[in-house]
N, C-alpha and C positions, 0 to 999 in steps of 0.2 A: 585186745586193742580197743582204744575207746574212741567216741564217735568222732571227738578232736582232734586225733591222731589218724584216723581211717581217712577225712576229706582236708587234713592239709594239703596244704602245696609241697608239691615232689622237691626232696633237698637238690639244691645242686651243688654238684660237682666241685669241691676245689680247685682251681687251677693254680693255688698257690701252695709251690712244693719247696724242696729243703734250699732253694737260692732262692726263693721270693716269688713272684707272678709271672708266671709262663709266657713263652713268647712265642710265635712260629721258629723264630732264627735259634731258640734255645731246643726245642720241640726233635727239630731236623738235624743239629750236631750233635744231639745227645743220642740220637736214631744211627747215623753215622757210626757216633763212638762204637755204640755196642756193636751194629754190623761189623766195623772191622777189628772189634776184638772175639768176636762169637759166631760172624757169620748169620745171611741171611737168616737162617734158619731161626738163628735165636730172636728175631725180634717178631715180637708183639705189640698189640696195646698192654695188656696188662704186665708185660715184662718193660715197656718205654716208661709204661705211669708207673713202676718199683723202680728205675732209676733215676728218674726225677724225682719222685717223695707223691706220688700225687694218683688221686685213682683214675681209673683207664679209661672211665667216661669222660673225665677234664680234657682228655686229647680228642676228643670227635670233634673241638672249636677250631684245631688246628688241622687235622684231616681228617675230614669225615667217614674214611674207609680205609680197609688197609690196603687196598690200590691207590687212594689217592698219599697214603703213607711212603711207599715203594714213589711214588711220582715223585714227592717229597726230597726224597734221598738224588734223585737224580738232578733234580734241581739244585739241591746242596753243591752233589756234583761240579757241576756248571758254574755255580754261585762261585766257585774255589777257584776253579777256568778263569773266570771273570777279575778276581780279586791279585791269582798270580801274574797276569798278562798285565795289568794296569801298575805292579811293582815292578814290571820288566819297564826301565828308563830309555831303552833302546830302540831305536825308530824304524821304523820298516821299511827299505828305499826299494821294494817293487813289490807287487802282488808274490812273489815267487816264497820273497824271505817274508812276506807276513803269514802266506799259508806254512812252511817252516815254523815260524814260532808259533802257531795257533798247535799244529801237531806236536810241539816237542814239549808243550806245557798241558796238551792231554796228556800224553804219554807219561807225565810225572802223577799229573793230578792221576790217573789212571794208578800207577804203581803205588801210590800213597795211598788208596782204599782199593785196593784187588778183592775184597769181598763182596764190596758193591758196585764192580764192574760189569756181571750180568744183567744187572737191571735197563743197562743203555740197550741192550738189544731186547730185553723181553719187555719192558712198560713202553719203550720209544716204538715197538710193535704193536703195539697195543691201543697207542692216543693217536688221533690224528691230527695233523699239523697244527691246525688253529687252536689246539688245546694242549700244548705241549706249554711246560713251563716258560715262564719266559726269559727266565735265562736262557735256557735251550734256543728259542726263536733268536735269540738278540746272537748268539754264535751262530745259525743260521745265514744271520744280517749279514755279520762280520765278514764272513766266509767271501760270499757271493757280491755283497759292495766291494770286496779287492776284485775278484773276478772284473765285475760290469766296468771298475774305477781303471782298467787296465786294457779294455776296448773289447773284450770279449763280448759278442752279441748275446742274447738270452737265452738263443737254445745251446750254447756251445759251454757258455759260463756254468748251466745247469748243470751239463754233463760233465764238466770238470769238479763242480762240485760234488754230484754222487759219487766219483771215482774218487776223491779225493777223499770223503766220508767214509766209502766201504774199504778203503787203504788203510788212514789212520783207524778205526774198529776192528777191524780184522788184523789186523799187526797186534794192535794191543790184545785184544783176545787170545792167538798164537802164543803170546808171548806170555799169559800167565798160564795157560794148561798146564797143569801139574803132568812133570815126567818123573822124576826120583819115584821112585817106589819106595824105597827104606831110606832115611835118611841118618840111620845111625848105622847101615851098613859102611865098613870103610873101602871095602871091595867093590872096584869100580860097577862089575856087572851085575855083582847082588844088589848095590844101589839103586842098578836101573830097574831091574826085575828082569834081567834078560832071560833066565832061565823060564820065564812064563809067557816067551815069545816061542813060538815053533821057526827052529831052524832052519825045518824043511818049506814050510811053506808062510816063514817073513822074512826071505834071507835079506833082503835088502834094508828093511825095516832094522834087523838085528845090525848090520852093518852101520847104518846110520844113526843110531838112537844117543851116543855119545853125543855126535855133533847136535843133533835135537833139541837136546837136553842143555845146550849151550844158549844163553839169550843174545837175538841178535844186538837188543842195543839201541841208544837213541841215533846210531849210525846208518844202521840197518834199515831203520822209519827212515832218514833222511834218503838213501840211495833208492829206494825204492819209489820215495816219491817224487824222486829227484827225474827216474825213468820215465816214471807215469806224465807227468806235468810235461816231459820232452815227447810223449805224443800225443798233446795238443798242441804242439809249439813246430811242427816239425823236426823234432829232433834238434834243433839248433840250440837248444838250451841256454838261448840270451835273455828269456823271460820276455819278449813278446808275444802276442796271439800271430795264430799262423793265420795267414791270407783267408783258409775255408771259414775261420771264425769272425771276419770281420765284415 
């Protein structure tokens, strides 16, 4: 190596790969893509920068870590939240049917990348509120503005909001757990793997695994929260706040 070459300046990084100069919003759907064709597992930086065209240093401009990468993705997430709800033309005539369309347009955006659905509970466990993407915050907003906009005080609005949060995450969670066991089994039980449940001691488990194995459905999120939201309301499910919350 010669002396010229030993105190250069460090090259950098391309960020111009096989579609032209990289962008965050290019960075994070192409992060997507691959999770939900490969799963988390599969992405990388050097496996993000060989689908872009570009090497795996050019991406530390756009996230600097592969935690703030995984953040990335859940913001994408959100970003998609944001983008479906603002094509839905449909106006919301109380807090009840606006938290209804916020949950039934996760639940799609959810179902349309079920590979990067763990990330809402393991990186949203992780950041704390004031550094959560801001898409994430502005659904937050959204959330809890119909709450407050519908007379609920703030500590009752809150609590309808965490129930409301840990409903719609945990439905949609539920609802992707992998049940089939063999999926080219045509026999109903070998499907399920029932033979590798003890009859003696999951009889119930065994009994039920059929229906289990059944998705409830954007129905199922609806009656569920249809219950939930009737106790904060007393049960009268006309969608105002009950007397304790005002």
């Amino acid at each position: 190596m010669t002396n010229e070459e030993r105190y250069a300046p460090a090259r950098r990084a391309s960020d111009r790969g096989r579609l032209g100069r990289l962008s965050r919003e290019r960075v994070l759907s192409t992060a997507l893509e691959l999770v939900d064709r490969e799963g988390l597992s599969a992405l990388s930086m050097r496996r993000l920068g060989a689908e872009l065209g570009v090497e795996a240093m050019a991406l530390y401009r756009y996230a600097a870590s592969k935690d703030a990468l995984l953040d990335g993705l859940v913001e994408a997430l959100y970003l998609e939240l944001e983008e479906r709800l603002a094509a839905d033309a449909g106006e919301d005539t109380d807090w009840r049917a606006g938290l209804h369309r916020i949950a039934r347009t996760t639940y799609d955006v959810c179902l349309s990348h079920p590979q990067a659905v763990p990330l809402l509970a393991t990186r949203l466990l992780a950041v704390p509120l004031a550094r959560r993407p801001a898409a994430v915050l502005r659904d937050h907003e959204r959330a809890l503005a119909l709450l407050r906009g519908a007379g609920f005080d703030e500590a009752t609005a809150s609590a309808v909001f965490r129930a409301f949060t840990a409903w719609l995450l945990g439905y949609v969670t539920v609802e992707l757990r992998p049940v089939v066991d063999n999926p080219d089994e045509t026999d109903p039980a070998f499907r399920l793997g029932l033979h590798r449940l003890s009859a003696k001691e999951l009889p119930t488990l065994r009994g039920t695994a059929a229906a289990l194995a059944q998705r409830g459905g954007p129905e199922g999120l609806a009656a569920g929260l249809d219950a939930l939201l009737d106790s904060f309301t007393g049960g009268s499910g006309c969608g105002s706040p009950s007397a304790a919350s005002r």
